[in-house]
C-alpha positions as CSV (number, residue, x, y, z in Angstrom):
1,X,26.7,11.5,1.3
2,X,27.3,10.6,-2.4
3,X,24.7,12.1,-5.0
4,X,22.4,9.6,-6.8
5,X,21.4,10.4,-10.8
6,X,18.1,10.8,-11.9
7,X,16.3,8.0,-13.7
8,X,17.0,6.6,-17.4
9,X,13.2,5.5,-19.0
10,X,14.6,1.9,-19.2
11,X,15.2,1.7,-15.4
12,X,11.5,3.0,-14.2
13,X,10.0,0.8,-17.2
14,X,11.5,-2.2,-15.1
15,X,10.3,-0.8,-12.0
16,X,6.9,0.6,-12.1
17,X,5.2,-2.4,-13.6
18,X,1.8,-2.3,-15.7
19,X,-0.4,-4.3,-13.5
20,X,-3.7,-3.0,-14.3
21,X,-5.2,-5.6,-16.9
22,X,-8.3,-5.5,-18.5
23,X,-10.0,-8.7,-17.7
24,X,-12.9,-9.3,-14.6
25,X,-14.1,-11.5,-11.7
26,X,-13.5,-10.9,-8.0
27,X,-16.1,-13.4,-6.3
28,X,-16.2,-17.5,-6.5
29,X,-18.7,-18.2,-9.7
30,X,-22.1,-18.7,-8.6
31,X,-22.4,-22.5,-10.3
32,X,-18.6,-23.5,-9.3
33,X,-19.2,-27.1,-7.9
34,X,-17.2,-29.3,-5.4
35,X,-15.2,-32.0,-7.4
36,X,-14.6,-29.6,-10.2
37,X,-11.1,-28.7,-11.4
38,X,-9.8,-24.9,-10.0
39,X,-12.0,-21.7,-11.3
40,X,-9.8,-19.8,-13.9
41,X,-9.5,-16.9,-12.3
42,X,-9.5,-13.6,-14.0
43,X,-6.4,-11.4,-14.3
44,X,-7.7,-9.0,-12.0
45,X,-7.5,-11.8,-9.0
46,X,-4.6,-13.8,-10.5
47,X,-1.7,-14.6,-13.3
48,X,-0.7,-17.7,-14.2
49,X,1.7,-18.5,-16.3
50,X,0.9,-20.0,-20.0
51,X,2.2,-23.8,-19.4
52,X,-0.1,-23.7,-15.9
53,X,-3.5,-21.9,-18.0
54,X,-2.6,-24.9,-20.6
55,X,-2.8,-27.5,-17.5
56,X,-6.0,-25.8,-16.4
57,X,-7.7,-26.1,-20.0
58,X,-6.6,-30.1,-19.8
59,X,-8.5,-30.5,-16.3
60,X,-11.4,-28.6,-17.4
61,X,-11.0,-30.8,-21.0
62,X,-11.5,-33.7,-18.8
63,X,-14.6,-32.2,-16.7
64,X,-16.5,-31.6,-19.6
65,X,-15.7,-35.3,-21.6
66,X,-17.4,-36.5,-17.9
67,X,-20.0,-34.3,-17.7
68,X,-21.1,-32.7,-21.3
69,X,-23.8,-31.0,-19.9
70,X,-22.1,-28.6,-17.3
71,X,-22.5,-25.0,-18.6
72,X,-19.9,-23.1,-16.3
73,X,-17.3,-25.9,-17.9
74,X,-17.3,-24.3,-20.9
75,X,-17.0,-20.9,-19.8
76,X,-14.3,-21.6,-17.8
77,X,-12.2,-23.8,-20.3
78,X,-12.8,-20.7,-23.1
79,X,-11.4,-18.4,-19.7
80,X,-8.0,-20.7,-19.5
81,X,-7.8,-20.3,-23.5
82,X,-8.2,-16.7,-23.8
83,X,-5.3,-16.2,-20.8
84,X,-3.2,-19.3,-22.6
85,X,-3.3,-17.5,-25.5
86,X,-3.2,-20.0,-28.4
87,X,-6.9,-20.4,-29.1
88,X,-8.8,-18.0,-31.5
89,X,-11.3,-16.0,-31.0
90,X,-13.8,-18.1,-32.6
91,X,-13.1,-21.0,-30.6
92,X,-13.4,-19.3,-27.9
93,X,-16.8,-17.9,-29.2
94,X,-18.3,-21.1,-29.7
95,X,-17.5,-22.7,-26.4
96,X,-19.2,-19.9,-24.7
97,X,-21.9,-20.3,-27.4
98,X,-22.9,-24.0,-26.2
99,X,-22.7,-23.4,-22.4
100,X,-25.2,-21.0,-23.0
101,X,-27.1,-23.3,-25.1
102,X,-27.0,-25.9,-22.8
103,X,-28.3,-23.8,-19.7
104,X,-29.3,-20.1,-20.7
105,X,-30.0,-19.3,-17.1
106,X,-26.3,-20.1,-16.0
107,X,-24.8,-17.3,-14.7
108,X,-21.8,-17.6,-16.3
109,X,-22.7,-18.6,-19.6
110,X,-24.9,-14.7,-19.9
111,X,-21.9,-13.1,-18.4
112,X,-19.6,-14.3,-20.7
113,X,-22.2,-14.0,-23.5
114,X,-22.7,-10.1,-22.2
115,X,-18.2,-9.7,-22.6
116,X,-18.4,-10.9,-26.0
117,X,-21.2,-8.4,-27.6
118,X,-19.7,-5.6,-25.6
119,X,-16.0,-6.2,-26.5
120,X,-16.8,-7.5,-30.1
121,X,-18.7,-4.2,-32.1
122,X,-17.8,-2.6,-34.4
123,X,-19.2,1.5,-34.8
124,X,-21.9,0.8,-36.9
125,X,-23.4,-2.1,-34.7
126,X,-22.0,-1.1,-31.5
127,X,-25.4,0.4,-29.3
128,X,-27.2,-2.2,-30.9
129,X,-24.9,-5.1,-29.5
130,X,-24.5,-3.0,-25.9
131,X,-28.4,-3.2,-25.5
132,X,-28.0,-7.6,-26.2
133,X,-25.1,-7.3,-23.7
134,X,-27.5,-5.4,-20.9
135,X,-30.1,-7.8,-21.2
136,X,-28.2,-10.6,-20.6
137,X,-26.0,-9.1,-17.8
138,X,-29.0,-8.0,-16.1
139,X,-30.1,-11.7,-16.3
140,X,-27.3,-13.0,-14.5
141,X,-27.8,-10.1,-11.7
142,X,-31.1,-11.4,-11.0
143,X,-30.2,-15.3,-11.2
144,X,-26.9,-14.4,-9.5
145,X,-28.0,-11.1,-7.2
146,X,-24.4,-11.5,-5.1
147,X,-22.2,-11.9,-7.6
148,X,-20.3,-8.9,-8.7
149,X,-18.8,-9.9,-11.9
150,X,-21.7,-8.5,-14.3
151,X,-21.5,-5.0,-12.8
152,X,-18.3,-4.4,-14.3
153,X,-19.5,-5.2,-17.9
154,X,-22.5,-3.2,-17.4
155,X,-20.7,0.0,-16.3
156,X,-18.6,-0.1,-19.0
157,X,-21.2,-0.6,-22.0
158,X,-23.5,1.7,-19.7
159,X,-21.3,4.7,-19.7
160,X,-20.3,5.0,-23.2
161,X,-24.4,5.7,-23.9
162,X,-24.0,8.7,-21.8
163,X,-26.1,7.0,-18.7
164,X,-24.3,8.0,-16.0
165,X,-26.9,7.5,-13.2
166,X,-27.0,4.2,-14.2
167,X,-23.4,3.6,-14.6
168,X,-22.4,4.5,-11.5
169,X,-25.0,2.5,-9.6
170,X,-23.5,-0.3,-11.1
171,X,-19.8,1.0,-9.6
172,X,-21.8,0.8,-6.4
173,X,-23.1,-2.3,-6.8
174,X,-19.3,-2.9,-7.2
175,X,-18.5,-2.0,-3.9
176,X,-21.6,-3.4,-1.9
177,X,-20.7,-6.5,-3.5
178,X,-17.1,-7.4,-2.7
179,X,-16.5,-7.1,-6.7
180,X,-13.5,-4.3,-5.7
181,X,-11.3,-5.3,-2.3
182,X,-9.9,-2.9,0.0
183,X,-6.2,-2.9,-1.5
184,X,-7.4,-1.9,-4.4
185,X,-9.9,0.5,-3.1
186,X,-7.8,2.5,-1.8
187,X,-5.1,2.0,-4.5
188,X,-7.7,4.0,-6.3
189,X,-8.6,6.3,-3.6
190,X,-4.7,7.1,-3.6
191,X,-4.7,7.7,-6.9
192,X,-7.5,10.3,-6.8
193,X,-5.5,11.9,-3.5
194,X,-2.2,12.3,-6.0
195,X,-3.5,14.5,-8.3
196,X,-3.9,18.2,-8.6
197,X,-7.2,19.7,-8.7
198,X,-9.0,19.6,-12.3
199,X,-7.0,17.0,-13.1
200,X,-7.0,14.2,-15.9
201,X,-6.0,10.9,-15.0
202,X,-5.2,8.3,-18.1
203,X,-6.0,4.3,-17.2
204,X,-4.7,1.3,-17.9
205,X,-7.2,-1.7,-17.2
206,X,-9.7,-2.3,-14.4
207,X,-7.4,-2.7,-11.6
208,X,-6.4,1.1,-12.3
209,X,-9.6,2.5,-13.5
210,X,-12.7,0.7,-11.5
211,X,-11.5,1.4,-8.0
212,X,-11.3,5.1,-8.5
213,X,-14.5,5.2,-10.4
214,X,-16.2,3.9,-8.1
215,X,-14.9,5.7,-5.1
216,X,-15.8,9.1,-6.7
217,X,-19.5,7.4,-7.6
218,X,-20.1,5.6,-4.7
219,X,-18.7,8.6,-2.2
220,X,-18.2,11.6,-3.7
221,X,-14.5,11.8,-3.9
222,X,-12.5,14.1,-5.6
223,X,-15.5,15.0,-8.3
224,X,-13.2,17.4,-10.0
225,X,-11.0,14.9,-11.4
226,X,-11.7,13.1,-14.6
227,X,-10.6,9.1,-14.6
228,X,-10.3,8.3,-18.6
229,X,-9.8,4.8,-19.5
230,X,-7.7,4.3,-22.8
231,X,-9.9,1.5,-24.1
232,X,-13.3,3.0,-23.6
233,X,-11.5,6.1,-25.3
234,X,-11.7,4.8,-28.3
235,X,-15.9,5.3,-28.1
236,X,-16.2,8.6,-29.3
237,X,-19.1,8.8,-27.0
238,X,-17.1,7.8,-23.7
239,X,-14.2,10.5,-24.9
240,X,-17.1,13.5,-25.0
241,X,-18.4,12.7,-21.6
242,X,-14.8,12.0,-20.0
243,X,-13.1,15.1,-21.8
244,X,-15.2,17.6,-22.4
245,X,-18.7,17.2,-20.6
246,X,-17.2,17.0,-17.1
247,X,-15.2,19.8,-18.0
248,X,-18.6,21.7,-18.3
249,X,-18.2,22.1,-22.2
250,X,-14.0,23.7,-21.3
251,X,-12.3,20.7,-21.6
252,X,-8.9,19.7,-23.4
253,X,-10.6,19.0,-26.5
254,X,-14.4,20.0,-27.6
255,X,-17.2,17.7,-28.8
256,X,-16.4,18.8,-32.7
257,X,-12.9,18.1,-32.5
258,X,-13.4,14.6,-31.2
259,X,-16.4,13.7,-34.2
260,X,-14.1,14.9,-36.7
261,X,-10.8,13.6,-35.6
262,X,-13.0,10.1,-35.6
263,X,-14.1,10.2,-39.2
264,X,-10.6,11.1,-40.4
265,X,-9.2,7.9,-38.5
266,X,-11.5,5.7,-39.8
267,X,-10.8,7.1,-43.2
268,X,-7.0,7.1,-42.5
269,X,-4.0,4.2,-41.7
270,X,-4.6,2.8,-37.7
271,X,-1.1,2.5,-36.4
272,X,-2.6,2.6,-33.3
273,X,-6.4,2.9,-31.6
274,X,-8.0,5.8,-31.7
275,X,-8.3,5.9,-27.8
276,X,-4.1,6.4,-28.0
277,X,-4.6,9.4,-30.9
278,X,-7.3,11.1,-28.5
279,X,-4.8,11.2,-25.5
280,X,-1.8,11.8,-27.6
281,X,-4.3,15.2,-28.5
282,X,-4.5,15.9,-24.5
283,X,-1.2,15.3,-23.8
284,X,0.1,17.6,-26.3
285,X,-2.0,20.3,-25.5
286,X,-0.8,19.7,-21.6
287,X,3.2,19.8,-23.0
288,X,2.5,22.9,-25.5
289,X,0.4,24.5,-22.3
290,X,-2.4,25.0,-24.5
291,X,-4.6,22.5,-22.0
292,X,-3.6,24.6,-18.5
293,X,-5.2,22.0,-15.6
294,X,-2.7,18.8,-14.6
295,X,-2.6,15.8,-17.2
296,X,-1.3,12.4,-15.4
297,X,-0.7,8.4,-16.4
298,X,-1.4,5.9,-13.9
299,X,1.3,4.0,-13.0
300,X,0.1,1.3,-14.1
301,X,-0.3,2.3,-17.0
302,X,1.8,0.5,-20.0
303,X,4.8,1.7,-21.5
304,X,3.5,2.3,-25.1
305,X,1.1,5.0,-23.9
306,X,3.5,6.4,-21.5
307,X,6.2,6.9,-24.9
308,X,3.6,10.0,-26.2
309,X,4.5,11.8,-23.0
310,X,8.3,11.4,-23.6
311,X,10.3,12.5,-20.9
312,X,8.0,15.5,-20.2
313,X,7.0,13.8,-16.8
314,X,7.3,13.7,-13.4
315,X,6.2,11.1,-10.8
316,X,3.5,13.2,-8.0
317,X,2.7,10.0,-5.6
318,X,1.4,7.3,-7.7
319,X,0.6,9.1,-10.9
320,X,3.1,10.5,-13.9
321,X,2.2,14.4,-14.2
322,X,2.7,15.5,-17.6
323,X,5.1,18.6,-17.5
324,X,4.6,21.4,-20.0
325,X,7.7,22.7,-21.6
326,X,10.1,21.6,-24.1
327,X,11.0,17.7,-24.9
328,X,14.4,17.0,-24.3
329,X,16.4,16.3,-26.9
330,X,17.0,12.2,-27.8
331,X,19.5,10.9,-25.5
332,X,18.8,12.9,-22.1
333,X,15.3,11.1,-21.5
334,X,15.5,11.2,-17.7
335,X,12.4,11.2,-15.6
336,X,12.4,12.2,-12.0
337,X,10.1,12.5,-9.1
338,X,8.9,15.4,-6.5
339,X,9.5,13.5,-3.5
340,X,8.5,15.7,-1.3
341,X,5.5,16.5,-2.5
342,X,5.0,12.4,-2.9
343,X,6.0,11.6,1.1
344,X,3.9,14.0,2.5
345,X,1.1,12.3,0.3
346,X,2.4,8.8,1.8
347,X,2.1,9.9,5.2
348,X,-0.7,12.2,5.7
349,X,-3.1,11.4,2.6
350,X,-2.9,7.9,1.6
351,X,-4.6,4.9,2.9
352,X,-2.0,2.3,3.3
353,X,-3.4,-0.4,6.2
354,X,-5.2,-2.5,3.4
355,X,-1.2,-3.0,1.4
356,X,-0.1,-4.9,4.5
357,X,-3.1,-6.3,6.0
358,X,-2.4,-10.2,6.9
359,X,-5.7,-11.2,6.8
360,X,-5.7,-10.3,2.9
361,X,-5.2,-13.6,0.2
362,X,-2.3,-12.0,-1.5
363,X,-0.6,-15.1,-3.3
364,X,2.2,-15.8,-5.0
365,X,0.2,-15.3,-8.5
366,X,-2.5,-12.2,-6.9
367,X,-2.9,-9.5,-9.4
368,X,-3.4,-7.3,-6.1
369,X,0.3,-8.2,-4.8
370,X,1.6,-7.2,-8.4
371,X,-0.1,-3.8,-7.7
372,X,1.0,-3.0,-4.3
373,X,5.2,-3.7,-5.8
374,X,4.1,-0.2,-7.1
375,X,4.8,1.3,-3.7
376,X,8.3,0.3,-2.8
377,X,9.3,1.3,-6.6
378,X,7.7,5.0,-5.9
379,X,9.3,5.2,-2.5
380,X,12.7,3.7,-4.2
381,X,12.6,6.6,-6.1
382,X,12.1,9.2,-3.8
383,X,15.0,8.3,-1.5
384,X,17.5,8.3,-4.4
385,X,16.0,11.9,-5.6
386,X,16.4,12.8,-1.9
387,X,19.7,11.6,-1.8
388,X,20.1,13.4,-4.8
389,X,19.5,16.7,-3.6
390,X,21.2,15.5,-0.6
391,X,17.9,15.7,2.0
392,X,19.2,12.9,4.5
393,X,15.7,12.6,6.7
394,X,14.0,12.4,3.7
395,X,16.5,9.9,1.9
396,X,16.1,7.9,5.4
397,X,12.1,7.9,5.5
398,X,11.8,7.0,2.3
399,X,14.1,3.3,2.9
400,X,12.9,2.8,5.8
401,X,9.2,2.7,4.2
402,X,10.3,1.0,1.1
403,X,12.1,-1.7,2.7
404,X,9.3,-1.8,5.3
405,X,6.7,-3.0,2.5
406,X,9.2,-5.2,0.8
407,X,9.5,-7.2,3.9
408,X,5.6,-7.6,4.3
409,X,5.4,-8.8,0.5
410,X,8.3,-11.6,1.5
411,X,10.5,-9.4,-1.6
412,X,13.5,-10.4,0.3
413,X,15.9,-9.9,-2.4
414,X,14.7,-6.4,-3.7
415,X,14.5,-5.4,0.0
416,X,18.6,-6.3,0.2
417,X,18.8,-4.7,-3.1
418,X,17.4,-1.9,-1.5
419,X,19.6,-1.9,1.6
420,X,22.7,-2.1,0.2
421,X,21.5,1.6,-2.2
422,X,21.0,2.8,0.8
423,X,24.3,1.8,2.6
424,X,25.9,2.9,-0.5
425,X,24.2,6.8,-0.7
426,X,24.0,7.2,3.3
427,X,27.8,5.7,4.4
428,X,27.6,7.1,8.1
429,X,24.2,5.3,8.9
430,X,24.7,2.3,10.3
431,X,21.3,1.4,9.9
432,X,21.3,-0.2,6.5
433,X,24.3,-2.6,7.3
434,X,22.3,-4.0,10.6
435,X,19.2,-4.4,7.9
436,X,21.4,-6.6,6.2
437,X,23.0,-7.8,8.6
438,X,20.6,-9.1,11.2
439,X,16.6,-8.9,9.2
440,X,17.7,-9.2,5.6
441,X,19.8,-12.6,5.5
């Protein structure tokens, strides 16, 4: 059996994809009419491309020169804009502005009104503009009492203010509401399952940080382990509850540290938020083994953030564990994986029916499908550290389950791909060949 390398940053970069984005929606809009063009979806639900979010803003262009007077038009033509990308903030703004103008009880238009004073404060105003985004998310609860969408904005400016009672009834409402399906559910509850108890887990987006929330809120799972999302890190506030009071005061970092490491980044050059200073704090303690409990990155979470931990990491199930020790010198940046310890999660601790369930929407374009690739690529890697080390069962489980979810997600190609590895590292099986042979073609 031939040995198989470890794994160059570039490689796993290609592989374990940042799927977790921050926008919202799950359920149809409350006012979505028949005749109208498609709902822009969020990003959470689906990804178009640019030239097909340009096509959506013409149709809804058209809707609105027909009927000037529909609200949820707006709201979903500044949507296709935002995702498009060529439109301004501003102009953006003021489409949302008049669809709330033109029916302040629409759903749509106080949810979207709610995202922009929640997203757009700055530290002075910021608790002044949360309260304006509450009152009209709450609004669009009561108009709209099924629709999940608002819950999300309202645990996120809810938390920050230290409410946690209320923010994690709003996680709930999540869940009771269909705002979170069961792939991702259980994505998160996976998550949770891969870390080491005491652990800190850095986020990416929603699709990476809500599901896990709201497990632990809604069901008391795996309290001990502290979700931190990178963009609400940047709220001094969020940081103190997320780092140091679950920590019960003994966290990586204390209270003072984070004030005062706030007032010297206002005061000093931003090359990047303060959100990525705080973790780069964390995950230097964890490296130095000043901060002694387990530190970990989502998958999903992007390459940039993933650069502070260097190479001092190592992929535990579906999370990067931040390994204390020495960084390697430039050059020998190679990552690996403890497969064992990341198969006997796969078998005996994650929940894994909802990643091939047929009854599930998955699309060509679903955000969801993008998120469940993750699997394969982690299983990928543990059969070629298996092979590696030269553990034939394991090497062989590890395939089989790889290219198992491969074929389910119609990944064809990658599944071959995947085959002809394994032919390659396991030359005596014959298994691999038939794959190809007979299922693969």
């Amino acid at each position: 059996m031939k040995p198989i390398t470890r794994f160059p940053i570039a490689v796993l970069a290609a592989l374990l994809m940042a799927a977790a984005l921050p926008p919202r929606v799950r359920a149809g809009t409350p006012s979505m009419l028949p005749g109208m063009p498609p709902e822009v979806k969020s990003l959470r639900d689906r990804i178009l491309t640019g030239e097909e979010y340009g096509k959506l803003i013409r149709l809804w262009d058209g809707y609105i020169a027909k009927h000037p007077a529909s609200a949820v038009a707006y709201v979903q033509k500044a949507r296709a804009m935002r995702y498009e990308g060529s439109a301004s903030l501003e102009e953006r703004a003021k489409l949302i502005e008049k669809a709330y103008e033109i029916d302040p009880d629409c759903p749509e238009a106080l949810a979207a009104m709610a995202d922009r004073f929640s997203y757009n404060a700055g530290d002075e105003e910021r608790f002044a503009s949360f309260r304006k985004a509450e009152k009209l998310a709450l609004r669009a609860v009561r108009l709209a009492p099924d629709w999940p969408y608002p819950h999300f904005t309202l645990w996120s400016i809810t938390l920050p203010q230290g409410r946690i009672a209320d923010a994690e009834r709003h996680l709930g409402a999540l869940i009771d509401k269909g705002g979170i399906p069961a792939p991702l559910l259980d994505f998160g509850y996976n998550m949770l399952q891969s870390a080491r108890p005491g652990a800190i887990i850095f986020t990416n987006g929603d699709n990476d940080t809500y599901p896990p929330e709201a497990i632990r809120a809604r069901f008391g799972i795996r309290e001990d382990v502290s979700i931190v999302n990178l963009s609400l890190l940047n709220y001094p506030s969020y940081a103190v509850e997320a780092l140091v009071r679950r920590f019960d005061g003994d966290g990586p970092v204390t209270e003072k540290e984070i004030r005062r490491w706030k007032k010297e980044w206002n005061s000093g050059t931003k090359e990047r938020t303060f959100g990525i200073f705080l973790m780069k704090k964390v995950v230097d303690r964890a490296v130095e083994g000043a901060w002694k409990k387990p530190v970990y990155f989502a998958v999903t979470v992007a390459p940039e953030p993933l650069e502070y931990a260097s190479s001092n990491r190592e992929l535990e199930g579906i999370l990067w564990r931040v390994i204390p020790g020495d960084r390697p010198a430039e050059g020998e940046e190679e990552i690996g994986i403890d497969a064992a310890r990341t198969m006997r999660l796969y078998h005996n601790r994650f929940r894994m029916e909802s990643a091939t369930d047929f009854s599930f929407p998955w699309g060509a374009r679903s955000a969801v499908r993008r998120l469940m690739s993750n699997y394969p690529a982690v299983l990928w890697m543990a059969a070629n550290e298996f092979g590696r080390i030269g553990d034939e069962d394991g090497m062989r489980d590890a395939y089989r389950e790889a290219i198992r979810m491969l074929r389910f997600e119609g990944d064809g190609d990658r599944a071959k791909a995947y085959a002809k590895a394994w032919g390659a590292a396991d030359p005596k099986n014959p298994e691999p060949g038939q794959l190809i042979d007979k299922e693969l073609r």
